[in-house]
TORVO-587360 format. One record per residue (C-alpha): residue in one letter; x, z, y. Coordinates in steps of 0.5 Angstrom, whole numbers, padded with zeros to 4 digits, always signed. Layout:
N
aXZY...
END
This chain:
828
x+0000+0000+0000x+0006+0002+0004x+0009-0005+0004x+0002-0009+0004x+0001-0005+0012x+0008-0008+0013x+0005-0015+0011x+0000-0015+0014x+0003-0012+0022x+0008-0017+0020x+0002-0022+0020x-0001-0020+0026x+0006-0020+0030x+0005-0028+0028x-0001-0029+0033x+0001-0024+0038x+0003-0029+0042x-0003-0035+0040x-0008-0036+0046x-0013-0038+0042x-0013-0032+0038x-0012-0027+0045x-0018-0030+0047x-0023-0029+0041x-0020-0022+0041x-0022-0022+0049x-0029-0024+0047x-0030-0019+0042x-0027-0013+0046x-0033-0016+0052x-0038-0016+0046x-0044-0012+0047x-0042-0005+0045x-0045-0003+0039x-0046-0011+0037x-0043-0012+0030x-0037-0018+0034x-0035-0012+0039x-0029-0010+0034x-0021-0011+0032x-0023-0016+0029x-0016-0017+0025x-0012-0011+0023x-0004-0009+0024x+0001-0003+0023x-0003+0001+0029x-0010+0000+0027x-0009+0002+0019x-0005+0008+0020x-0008+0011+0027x-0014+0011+0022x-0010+0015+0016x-0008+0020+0022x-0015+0022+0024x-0017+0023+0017x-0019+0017+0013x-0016+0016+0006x-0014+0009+0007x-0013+0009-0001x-0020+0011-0002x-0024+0007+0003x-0021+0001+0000x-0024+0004-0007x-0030+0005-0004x-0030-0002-0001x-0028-0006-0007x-0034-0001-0010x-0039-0003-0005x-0038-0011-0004x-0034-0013-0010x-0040-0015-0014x-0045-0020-0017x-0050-0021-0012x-0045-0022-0006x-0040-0027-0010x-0041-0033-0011x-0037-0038-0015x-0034-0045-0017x-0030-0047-0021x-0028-0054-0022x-0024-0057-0028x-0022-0064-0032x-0025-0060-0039x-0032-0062-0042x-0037-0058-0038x-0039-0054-0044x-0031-0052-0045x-0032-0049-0037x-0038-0045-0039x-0035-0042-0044x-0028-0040-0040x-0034-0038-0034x-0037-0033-0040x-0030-0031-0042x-0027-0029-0035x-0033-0027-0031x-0039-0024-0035x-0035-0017-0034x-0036-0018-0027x-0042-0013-0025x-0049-0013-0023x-0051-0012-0016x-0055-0013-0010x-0057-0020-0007x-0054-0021-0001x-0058-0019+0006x-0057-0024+0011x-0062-0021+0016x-0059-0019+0023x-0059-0011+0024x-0059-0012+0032x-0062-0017+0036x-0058-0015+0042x-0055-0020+0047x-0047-0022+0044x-0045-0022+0052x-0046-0020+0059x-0049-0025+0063x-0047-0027+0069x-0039-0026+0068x-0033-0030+0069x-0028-0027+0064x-0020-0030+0066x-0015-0029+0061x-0007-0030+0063x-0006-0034+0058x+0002-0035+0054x+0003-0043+0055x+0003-0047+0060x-0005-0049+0061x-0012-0049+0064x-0018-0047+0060x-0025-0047+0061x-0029-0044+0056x-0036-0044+0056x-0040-0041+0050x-0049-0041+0049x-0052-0037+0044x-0057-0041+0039x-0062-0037+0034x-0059-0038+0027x-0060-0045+0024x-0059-0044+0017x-0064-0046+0014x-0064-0053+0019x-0059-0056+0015x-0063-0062+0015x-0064-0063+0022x-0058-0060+0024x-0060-0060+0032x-0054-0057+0034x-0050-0063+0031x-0054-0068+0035x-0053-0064+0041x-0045-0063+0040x-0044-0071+0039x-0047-0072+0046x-0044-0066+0050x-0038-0068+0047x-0038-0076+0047x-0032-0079+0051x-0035-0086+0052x-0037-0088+0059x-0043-0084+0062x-0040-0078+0059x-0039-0071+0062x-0031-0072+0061x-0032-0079+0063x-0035-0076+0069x-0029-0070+0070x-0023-0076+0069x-0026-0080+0074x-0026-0074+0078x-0019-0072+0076x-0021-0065+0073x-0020-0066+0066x-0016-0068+0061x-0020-0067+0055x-0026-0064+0051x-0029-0062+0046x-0037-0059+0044x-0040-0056+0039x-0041-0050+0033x-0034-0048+0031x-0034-0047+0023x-0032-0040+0021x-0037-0034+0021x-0037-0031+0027x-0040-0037+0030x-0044-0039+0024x-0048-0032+0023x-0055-0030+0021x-0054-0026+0028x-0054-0033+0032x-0050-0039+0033x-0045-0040+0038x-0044-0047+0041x-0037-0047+0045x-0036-0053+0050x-0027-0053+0051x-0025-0056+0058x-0018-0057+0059x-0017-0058+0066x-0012-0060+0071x-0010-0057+0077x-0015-0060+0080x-0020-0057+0075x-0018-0051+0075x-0019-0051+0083x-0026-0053+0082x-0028-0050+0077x-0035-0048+0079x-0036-0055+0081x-0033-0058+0073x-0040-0052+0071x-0045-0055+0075x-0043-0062+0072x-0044-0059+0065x-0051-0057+0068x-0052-0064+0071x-0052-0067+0064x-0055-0062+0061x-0061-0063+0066x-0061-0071+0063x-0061-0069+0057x-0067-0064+0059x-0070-0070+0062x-0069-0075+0057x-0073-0075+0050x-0069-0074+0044x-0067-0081+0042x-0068-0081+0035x-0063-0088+0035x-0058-0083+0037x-0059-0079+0031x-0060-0085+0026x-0053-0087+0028x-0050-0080+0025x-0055-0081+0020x-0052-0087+0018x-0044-0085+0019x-0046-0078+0014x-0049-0082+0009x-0043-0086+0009x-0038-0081+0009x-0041-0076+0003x-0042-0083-0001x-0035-0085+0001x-0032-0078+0001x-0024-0078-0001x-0022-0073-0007x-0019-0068-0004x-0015-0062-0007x-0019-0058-0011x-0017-0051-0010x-0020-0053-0002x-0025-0056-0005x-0027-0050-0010x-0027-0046-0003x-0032-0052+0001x-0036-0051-0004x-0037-0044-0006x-0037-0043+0002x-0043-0048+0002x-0047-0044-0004x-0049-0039+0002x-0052-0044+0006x-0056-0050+0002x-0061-0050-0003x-0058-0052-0010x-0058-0059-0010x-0054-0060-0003x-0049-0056-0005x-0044-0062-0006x-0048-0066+0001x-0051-0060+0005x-0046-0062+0011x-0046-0069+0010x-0054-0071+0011x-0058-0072+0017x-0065-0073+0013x-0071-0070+0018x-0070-0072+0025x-0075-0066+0028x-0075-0068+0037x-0078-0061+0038x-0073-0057+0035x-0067-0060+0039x-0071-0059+0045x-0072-0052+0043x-0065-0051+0042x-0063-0054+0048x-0068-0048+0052x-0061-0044+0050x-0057-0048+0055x-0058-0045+0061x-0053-0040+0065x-0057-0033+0063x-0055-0035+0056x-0048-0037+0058x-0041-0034+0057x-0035-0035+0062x-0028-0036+0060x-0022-0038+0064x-0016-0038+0061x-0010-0040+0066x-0002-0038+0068x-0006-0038+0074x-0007-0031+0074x-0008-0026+0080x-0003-0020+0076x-0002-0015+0083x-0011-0015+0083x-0014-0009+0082x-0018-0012+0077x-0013-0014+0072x-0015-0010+0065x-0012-0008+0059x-0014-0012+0052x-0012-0006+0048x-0010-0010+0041x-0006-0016+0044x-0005-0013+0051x-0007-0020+0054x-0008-0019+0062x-0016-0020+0064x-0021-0020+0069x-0028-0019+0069x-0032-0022+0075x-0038-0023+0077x-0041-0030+0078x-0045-0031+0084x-0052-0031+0084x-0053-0037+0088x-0048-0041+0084x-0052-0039+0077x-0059-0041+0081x-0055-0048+0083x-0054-0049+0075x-0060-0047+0073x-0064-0052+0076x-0059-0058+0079x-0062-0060+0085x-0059-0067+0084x-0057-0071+0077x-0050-0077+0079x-0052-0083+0078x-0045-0084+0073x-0048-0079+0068x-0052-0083+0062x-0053-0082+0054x-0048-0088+0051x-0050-0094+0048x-0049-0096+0042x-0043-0095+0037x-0042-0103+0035x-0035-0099+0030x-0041-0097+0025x-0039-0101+0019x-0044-0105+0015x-0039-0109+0011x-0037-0104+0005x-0036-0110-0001x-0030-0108-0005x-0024-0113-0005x-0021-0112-0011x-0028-0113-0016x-0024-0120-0017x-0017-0118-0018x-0014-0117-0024x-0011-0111-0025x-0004-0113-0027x+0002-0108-0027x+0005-0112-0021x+0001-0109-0017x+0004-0101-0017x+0008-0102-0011x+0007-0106-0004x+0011-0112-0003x+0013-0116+0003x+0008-0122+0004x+0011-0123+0011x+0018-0124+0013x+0020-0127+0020x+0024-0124+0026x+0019-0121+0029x+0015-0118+0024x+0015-0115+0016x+0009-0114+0013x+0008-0109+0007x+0002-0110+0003x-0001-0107-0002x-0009-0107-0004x-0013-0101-0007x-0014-0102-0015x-0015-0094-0015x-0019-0089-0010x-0024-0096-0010x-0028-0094-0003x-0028-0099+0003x-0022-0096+0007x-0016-0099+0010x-0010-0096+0013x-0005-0100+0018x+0001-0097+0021x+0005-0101+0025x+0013-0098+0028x+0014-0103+0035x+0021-0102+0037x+0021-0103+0043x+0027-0105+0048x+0031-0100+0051x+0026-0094+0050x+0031-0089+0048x+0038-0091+0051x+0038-0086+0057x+0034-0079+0059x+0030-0084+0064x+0027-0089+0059x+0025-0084+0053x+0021-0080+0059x+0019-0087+0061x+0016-0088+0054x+0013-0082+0054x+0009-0084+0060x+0007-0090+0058x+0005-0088+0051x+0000-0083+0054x-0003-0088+0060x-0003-0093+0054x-0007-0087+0050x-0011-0086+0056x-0013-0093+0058x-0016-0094+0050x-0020-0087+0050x-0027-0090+0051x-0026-0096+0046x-0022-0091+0040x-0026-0086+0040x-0032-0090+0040x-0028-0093+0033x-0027-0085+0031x-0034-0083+0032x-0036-0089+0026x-0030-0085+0023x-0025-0091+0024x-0019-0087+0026x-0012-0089+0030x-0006-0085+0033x+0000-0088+0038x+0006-0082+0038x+0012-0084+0040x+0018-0084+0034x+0025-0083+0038x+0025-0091+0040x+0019-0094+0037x+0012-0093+0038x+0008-0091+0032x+0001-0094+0031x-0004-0092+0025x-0011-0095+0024x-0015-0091+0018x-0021-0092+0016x-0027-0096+0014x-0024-0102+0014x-0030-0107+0016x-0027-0107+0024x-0021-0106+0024x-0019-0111+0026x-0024-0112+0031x-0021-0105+0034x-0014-0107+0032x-0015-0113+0037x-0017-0108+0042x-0011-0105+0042x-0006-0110+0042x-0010-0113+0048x-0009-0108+0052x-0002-0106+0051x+0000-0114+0053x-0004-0113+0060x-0004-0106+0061x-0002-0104+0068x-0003-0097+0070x-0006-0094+0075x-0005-0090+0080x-0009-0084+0079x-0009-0083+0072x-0001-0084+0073x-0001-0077+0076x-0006-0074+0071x-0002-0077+0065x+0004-0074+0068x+0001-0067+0070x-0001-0067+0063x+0006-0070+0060x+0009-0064+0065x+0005-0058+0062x+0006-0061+0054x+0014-0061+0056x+0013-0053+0058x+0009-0051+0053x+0015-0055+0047x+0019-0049+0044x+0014-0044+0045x+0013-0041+0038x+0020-0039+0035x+0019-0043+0028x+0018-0050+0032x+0023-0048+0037x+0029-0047+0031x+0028-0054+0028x+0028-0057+0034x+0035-0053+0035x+0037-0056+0028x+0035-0062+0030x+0039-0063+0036x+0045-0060+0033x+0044-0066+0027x+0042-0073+0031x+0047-0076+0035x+0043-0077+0041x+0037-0072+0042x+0034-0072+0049x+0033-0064+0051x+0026-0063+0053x+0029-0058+0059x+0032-0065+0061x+0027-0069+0061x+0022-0065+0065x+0027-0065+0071x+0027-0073+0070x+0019-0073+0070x+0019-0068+0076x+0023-0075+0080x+0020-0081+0077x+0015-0085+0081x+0009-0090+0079x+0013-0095+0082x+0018-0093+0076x+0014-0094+0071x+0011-0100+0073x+0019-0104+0074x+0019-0100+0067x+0013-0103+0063x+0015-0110+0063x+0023-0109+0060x+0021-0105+0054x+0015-0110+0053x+0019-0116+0054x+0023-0114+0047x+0019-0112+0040x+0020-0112+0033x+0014-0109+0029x+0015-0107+0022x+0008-0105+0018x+0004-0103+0012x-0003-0105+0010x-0006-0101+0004x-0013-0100+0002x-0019-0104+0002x-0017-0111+0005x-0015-0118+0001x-0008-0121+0004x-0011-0126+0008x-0014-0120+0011x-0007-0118+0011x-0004-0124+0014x-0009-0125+0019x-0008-0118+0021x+0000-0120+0022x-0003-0127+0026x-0007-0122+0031x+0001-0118+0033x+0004-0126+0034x-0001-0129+0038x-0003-0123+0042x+0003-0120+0044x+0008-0125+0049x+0014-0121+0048x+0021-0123+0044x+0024-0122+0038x+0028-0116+0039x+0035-0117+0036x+0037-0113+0030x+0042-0111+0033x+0039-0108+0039x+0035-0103+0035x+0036-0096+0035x+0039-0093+0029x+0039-0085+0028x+0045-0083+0027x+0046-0075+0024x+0052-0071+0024x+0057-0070+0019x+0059-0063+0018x+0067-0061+0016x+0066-0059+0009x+0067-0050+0009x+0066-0050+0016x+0061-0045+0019x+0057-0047+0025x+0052-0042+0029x+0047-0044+0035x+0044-0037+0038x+0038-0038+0044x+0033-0033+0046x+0026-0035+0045x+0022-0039+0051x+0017-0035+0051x+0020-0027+0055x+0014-0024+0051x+0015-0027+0044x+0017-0021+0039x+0019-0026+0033x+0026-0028+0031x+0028-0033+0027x+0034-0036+0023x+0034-0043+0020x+0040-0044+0016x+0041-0051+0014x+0047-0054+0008x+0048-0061+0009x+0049-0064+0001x+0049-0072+0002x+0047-0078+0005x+0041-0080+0001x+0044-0087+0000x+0048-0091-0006x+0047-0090-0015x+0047-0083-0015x+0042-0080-0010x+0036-0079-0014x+0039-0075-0018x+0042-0071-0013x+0035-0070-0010x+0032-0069-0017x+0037-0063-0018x+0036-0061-0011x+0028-0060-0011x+0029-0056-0019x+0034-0052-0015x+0028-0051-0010x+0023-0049-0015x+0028-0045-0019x+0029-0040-0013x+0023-0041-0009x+0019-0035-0013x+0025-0030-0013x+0027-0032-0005x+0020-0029-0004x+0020-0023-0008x+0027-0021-0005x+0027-0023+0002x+0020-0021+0003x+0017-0018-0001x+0021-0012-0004x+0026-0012+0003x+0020-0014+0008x+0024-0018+0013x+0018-0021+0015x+0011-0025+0013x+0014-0031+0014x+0020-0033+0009x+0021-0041+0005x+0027-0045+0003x+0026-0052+0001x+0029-0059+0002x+0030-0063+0008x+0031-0070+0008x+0034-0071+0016x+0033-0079+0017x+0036-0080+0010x+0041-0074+0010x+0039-0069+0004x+0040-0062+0005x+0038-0054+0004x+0034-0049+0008x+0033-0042+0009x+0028-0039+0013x+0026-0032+0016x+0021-0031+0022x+0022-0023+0023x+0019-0018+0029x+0023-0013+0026x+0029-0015+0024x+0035-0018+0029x+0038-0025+0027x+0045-0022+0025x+0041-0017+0020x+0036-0023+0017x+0043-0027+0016x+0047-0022+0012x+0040-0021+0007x+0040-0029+0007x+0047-0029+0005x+0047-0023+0001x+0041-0027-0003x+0044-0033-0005x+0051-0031-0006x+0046-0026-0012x+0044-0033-0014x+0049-0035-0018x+0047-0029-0023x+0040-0030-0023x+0042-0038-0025x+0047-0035-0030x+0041-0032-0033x+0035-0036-0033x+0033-0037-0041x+0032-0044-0044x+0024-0043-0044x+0024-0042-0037x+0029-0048-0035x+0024-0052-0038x+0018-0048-0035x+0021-0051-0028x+0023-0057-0031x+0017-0059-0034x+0013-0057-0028x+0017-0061-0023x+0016-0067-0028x+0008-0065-0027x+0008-0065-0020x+0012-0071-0020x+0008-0076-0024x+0001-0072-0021x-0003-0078-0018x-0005-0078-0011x-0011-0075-0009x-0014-0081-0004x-0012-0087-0001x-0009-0083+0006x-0004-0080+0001x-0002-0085-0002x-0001-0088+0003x+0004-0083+0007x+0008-0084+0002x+0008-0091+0002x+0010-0091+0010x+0015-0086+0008x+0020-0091+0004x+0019-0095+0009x+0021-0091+0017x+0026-0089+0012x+0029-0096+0010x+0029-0093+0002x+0023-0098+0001x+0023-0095-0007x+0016-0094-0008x+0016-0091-0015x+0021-0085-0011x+0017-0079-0016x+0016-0083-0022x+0024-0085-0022x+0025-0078-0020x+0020-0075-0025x+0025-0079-0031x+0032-0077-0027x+0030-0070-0028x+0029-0070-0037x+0037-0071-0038x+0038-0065-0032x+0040-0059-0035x+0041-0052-0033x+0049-0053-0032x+0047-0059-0027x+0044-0054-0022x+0049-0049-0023x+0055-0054-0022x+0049-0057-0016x+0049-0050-0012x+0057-0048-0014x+0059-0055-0010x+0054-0054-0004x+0052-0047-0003x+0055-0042-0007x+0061-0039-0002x+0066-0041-0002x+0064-0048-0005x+0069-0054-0004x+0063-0058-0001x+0059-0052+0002x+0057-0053+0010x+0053-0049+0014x+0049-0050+0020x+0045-0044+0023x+0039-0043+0027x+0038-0036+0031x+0032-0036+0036x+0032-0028+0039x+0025-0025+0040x+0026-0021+0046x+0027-0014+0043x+0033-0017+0040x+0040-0017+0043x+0043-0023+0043x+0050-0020+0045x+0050-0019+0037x+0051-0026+0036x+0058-0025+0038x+0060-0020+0031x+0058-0026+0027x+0065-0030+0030x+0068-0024+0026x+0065-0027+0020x+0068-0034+0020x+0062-0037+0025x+0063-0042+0030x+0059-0042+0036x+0056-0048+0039x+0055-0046+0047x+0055-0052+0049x+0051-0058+0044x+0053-0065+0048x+0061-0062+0047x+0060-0059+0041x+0057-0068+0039x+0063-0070+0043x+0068-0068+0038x+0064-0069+0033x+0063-0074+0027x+0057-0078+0025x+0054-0081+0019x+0053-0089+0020x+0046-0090+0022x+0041-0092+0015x+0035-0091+0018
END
């Protein structure tokens, strides 16, 4: 018990720092006193003791829970398997029947009180650089309206991004960024008690100074919807993409599909188990009027969420849990009557029109096909300078579904600091620009990402394949003639300011982001690139767009539901679409990663960016090889057996048995085709140097526990991994990622886990020994280390200077450190 206080204080200090979480507990702290949601709602060290300090016998209260709730009549259960159903009900009445008798589940609200005060404007200092407007209604319980889902019907609308829309409104006005409306999924906005329908509003600085004003446009749109009839087209639209997606459904893992299911069986009447969150059967005009009656300023709640915050007022209180700084106002009554009935409606503000990416077409290319072996793998079927096409059509998962993704090189997008900032901001305009058109293709459930990958853009189409080309076409269109536009430059740019602020934020991204850094050759520090964007200029960016666009070469990937012709057509739409010219081989950039000295020993110590986060971190990374030549996938088969050897014990040591943190991992990394080994500790406990003597003490150990492992239990590892290897892909969408892996890491070996699978049944156990006695046992002939080491703010980074005592290198300065260094030669 002792331990499990640990486990879990250690996992509360994990979301200490989290706004999300800060602000769920600032909302039930200000919940009405005595309502069921006005509690501590996780747990930590101080709650569980403080509770044995007043009386409580902790061992026995959790006997008495397990008791009282831990019983047939509160449980419900799924269990999914390959066996025949007879087998599985035979191994149901032999595991479970002990399971005692008790009763039904009452789900009956004990309280009808009001969740929250009305009238009030909660402003909570948030940890990262944002401004967010939260407003919250409270609906009656709609369980039992499954089939209608008016909730749903109305969440499509007030968080619709097309044109008409209340964020299309606030964009143009220059006060939001983003959006997003509805009834989240989790238990407290899903009760018996009520649903709670939560709009989010990410503002901009202008937003944040006309907050009221972005509230009464919320009112001026609920007033339209008010005034409009409920349009049954609307609710025939999500009809037809429910239907679609429940008879369509991609398999998904079946531990998360067991819990979907065993969660569904609280809510839906036996046979929409499986289909109760897909069907929109009942369309009831009333009810979604009834349900708009709850959204009116007395039924709402307030909360701002801002670095914005007045800390020296007289206000400022106290969250006792998280200690999050807050203020409670009161909100104008003037201002709520305003709301409450707006005296005008903008003539921008209007119901969408219809979704034309709703797919009609879901015939299955591959009827007439024959399913040949020749097949497995995708192949190239278009080879010219300035685009390669792979291609692979489904035989397997059989639904109407395609993903298509493309890597554009682009020219000189990475070469300097200014150019990769420039990328940036061309990509994010670019993403802007589209907004309406991809998230009317993402309603009808045909998805695309754009991401910026070092020197090249990444476009990803996915989903119902029927008008993927028609939106494919959209975005090439737009990206040959795209000219950015004043206003939204300064938006986009002001976002792209507070995403640089907010990287490094959480101490586990910001140690791989130091990894990183030390590993690639040139890596543009985020610091950097903030003070470059403060000085660019729209005039900047427009000089730009057209250099980088001038050179392109595209290398892409088609899978799924689409013939070859689809798929040669698909590479006709690039080349007569774009103008650009060819970019030379030459000119494209090639990821370079560091070589470390064999026996050298290699650490960088910083402070964590955030001056409140507690948690430390230590990432230590061992090089192997380049993954490249006859021998590498044997390397990589030793090395994940390593990986699932010592996974179990480096948990049961480090954080089990020596409670150094809730998070601990070691795994495999494969940095642009460099294959290495990482250990990882996240502590609040614990300082760096101390997480780093535990970690070497555990792998120096390592060498007995190799020495020990009886043949039984090699071969339980062995064969496992051969298991996980030889495992089929659940979806198409997996499949494909590991497809688009092999082909960003210029491997293009697409049976990677099959020949894997057949290098690991002549690996033996001395194979693994003599792996770990060349690249990790000290001292080892090819033993190299890099060590991450992120100090919360009770750490002492003064410490770090004991570790040059033991035979470490600090690097101080990483541009010098580069300098003197050597570098693989870029495979990738």
């Amino acid at each position: 018990m002792d331990r499990e206080i640990l486990a879990v204080d250690s996992e509360f200090n994990q979301v200490l720092q989290s706004d999300s979480c800060r602000l769920s507990q600032l909302q039930s702290h200000t919940c009405s006193q005595g309502h069921p949601l006005n509690r501590f709602t996780w747990g930590n060290k101080k709650s569980l003791v403080d509770a044995m300090g007043s009386g409580i016998n902790l061992r026995e209260e959790i006997l008495q829970m397990y008791m009282k709730k831990y019983h047939g009549g509160a449980m419900k259960l799924v269990i999914i398997g390959g066996e025949p159903l007879d087998i599985l009900e035979g191994w149901t009445m032999e595991l479970f029947s002990k399971v005692k008798a008790g009763p039904l589940l009452d789900m009956t609200p004990k309280t009808d009180m009001p969740f929250w005060k009305s009238g009030k404007l909660y402003k909570l200092e948030a940890v990262r650089d944002v401004h967010s407007l939260y407003l919250s209604w409270t609906l009656p319980c709609l369980h039992k309206e499954y089939m209608k889902k008016p909730e749903d019907y109305l969440a499509h609308l007030l968080g619709h991004e097309g044109k008409g829309s209340l964020l299309y409104f606030l964009k143009a006005k220059g006060w939001a960024s983003s959006l997003s409306a509805g009834v989240g999924s989790g238990g407290s906005e899903r009760s018996s008690y009520a649903y709670i329908f939560e709009m989010s509003i990410h503002l901009t600085d202008s937003g944040l100074k006309n907050v009221f004003e972005v509230i009464g446009a919320v009112y001026q749109y609920i007033k339209l919807l008010k005034q409009s009839e409920p349009q049954e087209w609307i609710f025939k639209e999500l009809q037809d993409i429910g239907y679609m997606e429940f008879r369509f459904a991609e398999e998904q893992p079946p531990d998360d599909y067991a819990v979907n299911l065993a969660e569904n069986m609280l809510f839906y009447s036996e046979k929409h188990i499986v289909c109760g969150e897909y069907i929109y059967e009942d369309w009831d005009p009333e009810l979604v009027k009834h349900a708009l009656c709850f959204f009116n300023p007395d039924n709402m709640r307030v909360d701002l969420l801002s670095r914005s915050f007045d800390k020296q007022s007289e206000a400022v209180q106290c969250e006792p849990w998280f200690g999050s700084q807050y203020i409670e106002e009161d909100i104008p009554s003037s201002l709520i009557e305003s709301w409450r009935n707006p005296v005008r409606l903008d003539a921008d503000l209007h119901l969408p029109r219809k979704n034309e990416f709703i797919p009609g077409d879901f015939t299955l290319r591959n009827i007439n096909s024959p399913r040949c072996s020749s097949e497995d793998n995708p192949r190239c079927i278009v080879d010219e300078p300035f685009i390669k096409l792979w291609y692979k059509m489904d035989m397997t998962f059989n639904v109407p579904r395609a993903n298509t993704y493309f890597l554009i090189s682009v020219r000189d997008g990475y070469s300097s600091l200014e150019n990769a900032v420039l990328t940036d901001l061309f990509a994010n305009l670019l993403k802007d620009e589209l907004n309406e058109v991809l998230y009317q293709a993402y309603v009808a459930k045909l998805e695309t990402t754009i991401s910026v990958i070092g020197s090249k853009l990444e476009i990803k189409l996915f989903g119902y394949n029927d008008k993927l080309p028609i939106l494919l076409s959209n975005i090439l269109s737009t990206f040959q003639s795209f000219s950015p536009k004043t206003d939204r430059f300064e938006v986009i740019k002001e976002d792209l300011e507070r995403a640089y602020k907010n990287t490094n934020m959480k101490p586990m991204s910001h140690s791989s982001y130091l990894r990183l850094q030390v590993l690639r050759e040139i890596f543009w520090d985020v610091d950097e690139k903030l003070g470059i964007l403060m000085k660019l200029t729209f005039t900047d960016l427009v000089t730009f767009i057209p250099k980088i666009l001038s050179q392109l070469h595209i290398e892409g990937l088609c899978h799924g539901n689409l013939s070859e012709e689809e798929a040669i057509n698909i590479s006709k739409v690039f080349r007569t679409t774009l103008s650009a010219q060819t970019l030379p081989e030459e000119a494209r950039h090639g990821e370079r990663v560091i070589c470390i000295p064999n026996c050298e020993n290699f650490v960088r110590s910083v402070r964590v960016k955030n001056d409140l986060e507690e948690n430390s971190v230590v990432e230590v990374y061992y090089p192997v090889e380049q993954d490249i030549g006859k021998e590498a996938t044997r390397l990589r088969a030793i090395t994940d057996l390593f990986s699932s050897i010592i996974e179990e014990p480096c948990f049961d040591q480090l954080r089990t048995k020596e409670q150094l943190g809730y998070t601990v991992d070691s795994s495999p990394r494969m940095t642009y085709r460099m294959l290495g080994y990482c250990f990882r500790v996240m502590s609040s406990k614990y300082s760096p140097v101390y997480l780093q003597s535990r970690i070497d003490n555990f792998i120096n150990g390592l060498s007995t526990l190799l020495d020990g492992l009886d043949d039984e239990t090699f071969e339980h590892h062995r064969s496992g991994l051969i298991a996980d290897k030889l495992e089929k892909e659940p979806s198409l969408s997996y499949q494909t990622g590991d497809y688009w892996s092999q082909i960003v890491d210029k491997r293009y070996m697409f049976d990677m886990p099959k020949m894997e699978a057949e290098e690991l049944r002549t690996i033996k156990k001395a194979d693994v020994i003599a792996w770990y006695d060349t690249y990790i046992r000290s001292p080892a002939p090819k033993r190299r280390r890099l060590a991450i080491h992120v100090y919360g703010c009770n750490a002492d980074i003064a410490e770090a200077a004991k570790l040059q005592e033991q035979f470490w290198t600090a690097i101080d300065n990483v541009q010098s450190f580069k300098v003197s260094s050597q570098f693989y030669s870029s495979i990738c």
